[in-house]
C-alpha positions in Angstrom: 119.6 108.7 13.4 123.0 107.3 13.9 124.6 106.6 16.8 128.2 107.3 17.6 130.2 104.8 20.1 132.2 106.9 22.5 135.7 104.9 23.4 135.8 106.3 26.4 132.5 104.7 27.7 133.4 101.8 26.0 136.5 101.5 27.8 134.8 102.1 30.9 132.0 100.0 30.5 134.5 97.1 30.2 136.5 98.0 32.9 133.5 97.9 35.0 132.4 94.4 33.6 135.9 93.0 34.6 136.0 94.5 37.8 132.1 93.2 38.7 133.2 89.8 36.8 136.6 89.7 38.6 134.1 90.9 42.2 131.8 87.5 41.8 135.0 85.5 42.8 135.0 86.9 45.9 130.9 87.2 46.6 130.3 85.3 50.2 128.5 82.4 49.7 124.5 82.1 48.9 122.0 82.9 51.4 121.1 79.2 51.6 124.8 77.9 52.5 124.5 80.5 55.5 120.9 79.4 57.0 123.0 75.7 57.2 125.5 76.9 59.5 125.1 76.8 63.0 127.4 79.5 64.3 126.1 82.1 61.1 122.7 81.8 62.7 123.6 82.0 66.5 125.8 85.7 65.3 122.7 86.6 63.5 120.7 86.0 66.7 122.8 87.8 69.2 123.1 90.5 66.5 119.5 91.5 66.9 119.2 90.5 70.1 121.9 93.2 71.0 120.3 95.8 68.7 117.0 95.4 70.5 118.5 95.4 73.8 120.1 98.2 73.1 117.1 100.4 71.8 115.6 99.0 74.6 118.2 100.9 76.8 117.6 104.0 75.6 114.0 104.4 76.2 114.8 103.8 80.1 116.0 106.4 82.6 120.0 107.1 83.1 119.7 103.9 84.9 119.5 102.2 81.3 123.3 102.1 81.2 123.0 98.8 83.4 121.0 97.7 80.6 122.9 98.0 78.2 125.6 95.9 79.5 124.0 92.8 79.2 124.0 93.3 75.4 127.3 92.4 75.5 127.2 89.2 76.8 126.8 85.8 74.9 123.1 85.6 75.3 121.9 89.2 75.7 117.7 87.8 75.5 118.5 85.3 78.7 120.6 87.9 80.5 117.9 90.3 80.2 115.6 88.3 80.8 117.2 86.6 84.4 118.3 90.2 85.6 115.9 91.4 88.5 117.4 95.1 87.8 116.0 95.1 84.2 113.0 93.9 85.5 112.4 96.2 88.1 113.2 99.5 85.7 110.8 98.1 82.6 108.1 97.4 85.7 108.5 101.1 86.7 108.1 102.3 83.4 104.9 100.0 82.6 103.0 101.1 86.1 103.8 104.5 85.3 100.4 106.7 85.2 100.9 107.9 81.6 101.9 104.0 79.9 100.4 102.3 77.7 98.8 105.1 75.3 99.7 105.1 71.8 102.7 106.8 71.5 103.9 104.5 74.6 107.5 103.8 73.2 107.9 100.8 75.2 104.9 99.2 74.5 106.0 99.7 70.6 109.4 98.2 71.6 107.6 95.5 73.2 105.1 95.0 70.4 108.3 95.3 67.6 110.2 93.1 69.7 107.4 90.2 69.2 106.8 90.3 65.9 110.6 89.1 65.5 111.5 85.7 64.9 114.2 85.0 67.4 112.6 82.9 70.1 114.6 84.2 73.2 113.0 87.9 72.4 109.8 86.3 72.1 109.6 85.0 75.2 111.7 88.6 77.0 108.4 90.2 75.8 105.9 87.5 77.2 107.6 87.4 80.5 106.3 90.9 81.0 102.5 89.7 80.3 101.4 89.1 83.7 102.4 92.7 84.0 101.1 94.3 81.7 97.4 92.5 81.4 97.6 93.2 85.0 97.6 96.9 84.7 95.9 96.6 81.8 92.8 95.2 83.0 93.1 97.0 86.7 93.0 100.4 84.7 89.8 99.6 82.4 87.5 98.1 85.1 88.8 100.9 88.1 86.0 103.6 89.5 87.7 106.6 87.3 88.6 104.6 84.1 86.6 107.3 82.0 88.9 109.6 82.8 92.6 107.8 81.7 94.5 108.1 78.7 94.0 105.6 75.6 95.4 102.1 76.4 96.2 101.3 72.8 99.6 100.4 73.3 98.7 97.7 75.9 95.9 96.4 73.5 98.8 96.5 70.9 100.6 94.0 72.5 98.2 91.9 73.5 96.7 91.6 69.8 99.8 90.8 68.7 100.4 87.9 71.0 96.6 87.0 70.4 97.0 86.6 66.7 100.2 85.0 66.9 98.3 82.2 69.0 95.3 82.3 66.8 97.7 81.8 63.6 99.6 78.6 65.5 96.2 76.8 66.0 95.1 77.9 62.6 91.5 77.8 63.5 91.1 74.9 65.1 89.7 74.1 68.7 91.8 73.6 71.8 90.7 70.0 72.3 91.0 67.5 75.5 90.4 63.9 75.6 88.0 62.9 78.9 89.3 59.3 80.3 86.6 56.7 79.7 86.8 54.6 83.0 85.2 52.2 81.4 88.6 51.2 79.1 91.5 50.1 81.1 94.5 52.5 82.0 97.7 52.9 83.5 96.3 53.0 86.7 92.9 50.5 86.7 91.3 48.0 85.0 87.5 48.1 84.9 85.0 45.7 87.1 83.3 44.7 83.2 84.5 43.6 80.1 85.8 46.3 78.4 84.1 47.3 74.8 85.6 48.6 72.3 83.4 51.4 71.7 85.2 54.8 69.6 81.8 56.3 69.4 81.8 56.5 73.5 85.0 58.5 73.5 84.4 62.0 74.7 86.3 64.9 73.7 85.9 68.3 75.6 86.2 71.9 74.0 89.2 73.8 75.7 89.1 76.6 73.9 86.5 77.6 70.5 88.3 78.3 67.2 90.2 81.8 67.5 88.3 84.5 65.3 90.8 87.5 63.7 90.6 90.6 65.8 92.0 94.0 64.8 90.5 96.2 68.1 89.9 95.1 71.2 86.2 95.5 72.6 84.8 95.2 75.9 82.7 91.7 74.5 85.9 90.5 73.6 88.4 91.6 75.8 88.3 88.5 78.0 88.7 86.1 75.5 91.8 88.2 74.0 93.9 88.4 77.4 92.6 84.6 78.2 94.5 83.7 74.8 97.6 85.9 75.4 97.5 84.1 78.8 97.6 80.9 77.3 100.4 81.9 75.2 102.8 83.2 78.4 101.1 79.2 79.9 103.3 77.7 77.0 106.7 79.1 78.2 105.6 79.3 82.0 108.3 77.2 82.9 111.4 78.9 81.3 109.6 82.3 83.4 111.6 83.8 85.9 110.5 84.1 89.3 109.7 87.9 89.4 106.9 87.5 86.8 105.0 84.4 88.2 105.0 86.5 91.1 103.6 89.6 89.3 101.0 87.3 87.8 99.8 86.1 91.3 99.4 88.9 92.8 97.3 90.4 90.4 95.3 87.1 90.3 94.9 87.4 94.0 93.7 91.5 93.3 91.5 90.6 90.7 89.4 88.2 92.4 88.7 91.0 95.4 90.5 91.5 98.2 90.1 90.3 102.3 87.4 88.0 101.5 86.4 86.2 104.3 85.7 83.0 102.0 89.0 82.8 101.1 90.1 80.3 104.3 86.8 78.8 104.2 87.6 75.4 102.8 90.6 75.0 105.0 88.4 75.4 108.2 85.6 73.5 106.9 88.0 70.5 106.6 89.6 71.1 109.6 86.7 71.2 111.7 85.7 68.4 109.4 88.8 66.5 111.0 88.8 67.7 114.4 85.1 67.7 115.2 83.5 66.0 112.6 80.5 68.4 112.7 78.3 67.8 109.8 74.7 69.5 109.0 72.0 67.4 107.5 72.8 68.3 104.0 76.4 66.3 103.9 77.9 70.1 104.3 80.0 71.5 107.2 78.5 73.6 109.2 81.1 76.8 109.8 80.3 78.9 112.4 82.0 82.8 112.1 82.9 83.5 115.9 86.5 83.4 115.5 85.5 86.4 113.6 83.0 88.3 115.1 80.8 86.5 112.5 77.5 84.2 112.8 75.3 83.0 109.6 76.6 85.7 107.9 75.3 88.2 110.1 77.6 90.5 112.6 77.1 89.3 116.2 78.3 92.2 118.0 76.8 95.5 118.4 79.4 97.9 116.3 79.5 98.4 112.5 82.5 100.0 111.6 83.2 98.6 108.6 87.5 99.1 109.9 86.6 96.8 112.1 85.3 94.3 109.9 88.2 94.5 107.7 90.5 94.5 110.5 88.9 91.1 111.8 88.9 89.5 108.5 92.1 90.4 107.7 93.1 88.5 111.4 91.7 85.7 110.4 93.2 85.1 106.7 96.7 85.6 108.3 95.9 83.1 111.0 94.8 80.8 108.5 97.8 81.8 106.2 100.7 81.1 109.2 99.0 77.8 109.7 99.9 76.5 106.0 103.4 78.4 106.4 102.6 81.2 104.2 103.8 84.7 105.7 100.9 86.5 103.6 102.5 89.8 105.2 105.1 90.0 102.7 102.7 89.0 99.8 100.9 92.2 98.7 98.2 92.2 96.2 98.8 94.8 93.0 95.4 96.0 91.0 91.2 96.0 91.2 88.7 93.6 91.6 87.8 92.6 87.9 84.5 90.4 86.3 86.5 86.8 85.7 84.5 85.3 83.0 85.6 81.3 82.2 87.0 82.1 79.1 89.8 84.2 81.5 89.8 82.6 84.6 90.4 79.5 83.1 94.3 80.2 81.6 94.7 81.9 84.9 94.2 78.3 87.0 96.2 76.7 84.9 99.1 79.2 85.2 98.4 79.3 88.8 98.3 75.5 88.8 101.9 75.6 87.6 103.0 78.3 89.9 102.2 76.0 93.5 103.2 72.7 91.9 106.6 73.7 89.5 109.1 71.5 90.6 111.6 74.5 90.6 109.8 77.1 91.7 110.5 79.1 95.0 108.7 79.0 98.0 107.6 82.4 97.4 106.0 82.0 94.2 104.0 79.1 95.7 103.0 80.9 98.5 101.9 83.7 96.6 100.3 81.2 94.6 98.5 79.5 97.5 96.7 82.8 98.3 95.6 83.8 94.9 94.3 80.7 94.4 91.8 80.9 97.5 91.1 84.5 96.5 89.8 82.9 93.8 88.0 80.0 95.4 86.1 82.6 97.4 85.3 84.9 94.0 84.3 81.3 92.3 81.9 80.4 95.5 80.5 84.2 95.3 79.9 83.8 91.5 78.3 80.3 91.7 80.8 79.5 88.9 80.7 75.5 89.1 84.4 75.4 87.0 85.6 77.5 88.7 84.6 76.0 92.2 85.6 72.2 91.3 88.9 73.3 89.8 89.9 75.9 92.5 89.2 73.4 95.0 91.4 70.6 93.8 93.9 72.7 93.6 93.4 73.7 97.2 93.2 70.8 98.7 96.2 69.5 96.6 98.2 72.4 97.9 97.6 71.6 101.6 98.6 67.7 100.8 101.6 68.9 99.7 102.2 71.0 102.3 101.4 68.3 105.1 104.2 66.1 103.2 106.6 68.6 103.3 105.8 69.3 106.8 106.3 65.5 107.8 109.3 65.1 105.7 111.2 68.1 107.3 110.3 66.5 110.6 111.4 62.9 109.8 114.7 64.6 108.2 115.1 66.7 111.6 114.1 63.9 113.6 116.8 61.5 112.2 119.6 64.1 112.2 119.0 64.6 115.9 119.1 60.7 116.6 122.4 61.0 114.7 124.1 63.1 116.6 123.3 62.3 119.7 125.9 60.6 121.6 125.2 57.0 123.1 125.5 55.5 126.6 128.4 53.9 126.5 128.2 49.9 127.6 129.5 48.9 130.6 131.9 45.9 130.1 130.7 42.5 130.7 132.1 40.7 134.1 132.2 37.6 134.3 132.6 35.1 136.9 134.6 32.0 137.0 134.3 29.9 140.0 137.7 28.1 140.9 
């Protein structure tokens, strides 16, 4: 068969070549020209940060209009992410009854919105972890949990911040080297000869290797939240305020609530202090009748359990004003929980960071003060020996801190007062010449 050339296609056939030949003049530049400039990838970033921002806004309430204003600024993640307003309106719509199913549209947001690489969303979605684990965990361990919608949503975020972590460490142990006091430091030199020993060196297990997870279950739902936990511990210090908060007061909820126990190590070691009054077996011997309590027993007549809670409650804000806290305006959000190790353990360290941060606000380290002897008092109840030992360093820590502050205000007061108060004036000197 032969096969005819048409001059028309042929003519536009090479009027198309000469207009795509005459088009890769003016092609921009090759992908890998672009990643090299600085000011191509920072549009790029605040392009999809915008774009997320903005579908962000329209899953809110009409109040999503104030949301979609800080796209428009030069960082649109960090203004989002510093705005209490924002915070407050994707709060409301997490704590909602019917979140965190499936067809949750903000949980997809926020699960979408991680899997991005831009760094500043990354760390928008994990500022609202404390949150959501919080509700997350309060809603599967409360009395009528049989009877709520799915949580998939919530468990799709978390497994997407879980594998992320498990992907960084790429199967490998969270590792931590235990000081030998036996090799000198920074800070002593050993009574002996030191030896140089490698095989001595000890090297404790943080964390276990990370195992894939696609679901989670109840035997490893601990373990999954711990390791999201960790992940928000990385960027704990770029966190605003309003989320260490969150985070505390649902650490202070999950250990159980009104607690007696929870003052108990700041009266032992007053009375230690003040009275010195030690039982035989090196431990302080604490006595309940500031609370109507003795031995553990109730040494009144009445058993309204009101009252009981009424009294307790007296007696952890007594002990509460006496460090400075005003515990009144630090209300606890979710349900007692079980706190295995492999959970409670990124929650001290968050809380850790949360009393000592060098710029965090009082309130956060109030409300971190409290949660953290909720938790003594769960760890003492548990007979959880971590638990106890860490818990209590950091409560002791806290009230050395405290007791610093306390006495610099005081010298600061002290001198400013000496300052400006006015001295006697001298009276002139006289003196006598005899003729």
């Amino acid at each position: 068969m032969d096969f005819h050339r048409n001059p028309s296609t042929n003519s536009a056939s090479s009027s198309t070549s000469s207009t795509s030949s005459a088009a890769a003049h003016h092609q921009p530049p090759p992908s890998s020209a672009t990643d090299n400039d600085p000011m191509h990838s920072w549009w790029e970033s605040v392009s999809k940060q915008r774009s997320r921002i903005l579908s962000l806004a329209a899953l809110l309430p009409s109040d999503g209009v104030a949301v979609s204003s800080l796209a428009d600024s030069d960082r649109p993640a960090v203004s989002l992410l510093s705005s209490p307003f924002a915070y407050s309106l994707i709060s409301s719509a997490l704590s909602s009854p019917k979140s965190g199913s499936g067809s949750d549209r903000l949980c997809q947001w926020l699960y979408e919105t991680f899997q991005s690489s831009d760094p500043h969303l990354r760390l928008l979605v994990l500022s609202f972890l404390p949150l959501l684990s919080g509700i997350y965990l309060s809603r599967v361990h409360s009395s009528d949990s049989s009877s709520l919608p799915s949580l998939a949503g919530f468990e799709a975020v978390l497994l997407a911040v879980y594998s992320s972590e498990a992907k960084s460490r790429a199967g490998k142990p969270l590792l931590v080297q235990i000081p030998d006091l036996s090799q000198p430091s920074l800070y002593h030199a050993p009574r002996n000869k030191p030896v140089d020993d490698r095989s001595r060196q000890s090297v404790g297990v943080l964390s276990p290797p990370l195992e894939p997870h696609l679901a989670v279950k109840s035997t490893k739902r601990a373990i999954i939240v711990g390791t999201a936990l960790d992940c928000y511990y990385k960027q704990v210090s770029q966190m605003p305020a309003w989320s260490k908060l969150d985070f505390c007061k649902f650490a202070a909820a999950w250990a159980g609530q009104d607690c007696p126990c929870r003052t108990k190590l700041d009266r032992d070691e007053d009375n230690h202090h003040e009275n010195g009054n030690v039982n035989g077996n090196g431990h302080i011997r604490l006595l309940r009748e500031d609370s109507g309590f003795s031995n553990g027993t109730r040494s009144g007549d009445g058993d309204e359990v009101d009252y009981e809670d009424d009294v307790i409650k007296e007696v952890v804000v007594v002990e509460m004003n006496t460090l400075g806290i005003n515990e009144e305006n630090l209300e606890t959000k979710g349900v007692r929980i079980p706190l295995p190790w492999e959970l409670l353990r990124p929650v001290v360290t968050i809380l850790g960071h949360c009393l000592f941060g060098p710029l965090n606000s009082q309130d956060v380290k109030d409300s971190a003060s409290v949660a953290v002897r909720c938790l003594y008092a769960r760890a003492s109840h548990d007979l959880a020996p971590q638990a106890i030992l860490a818990l209590q360093s950091l409560i002791r820590l806290d009230k050395n801190a405290r007791a610093a502050a306390t006495t610099a205000a005081t010298v600061t007061t002290n001198a400013s007062s000496n300052a400006n108060t006015p001295s006697k004036a001298k009276k002139p000197e006289i003196l006598l010449v005899s003729k």
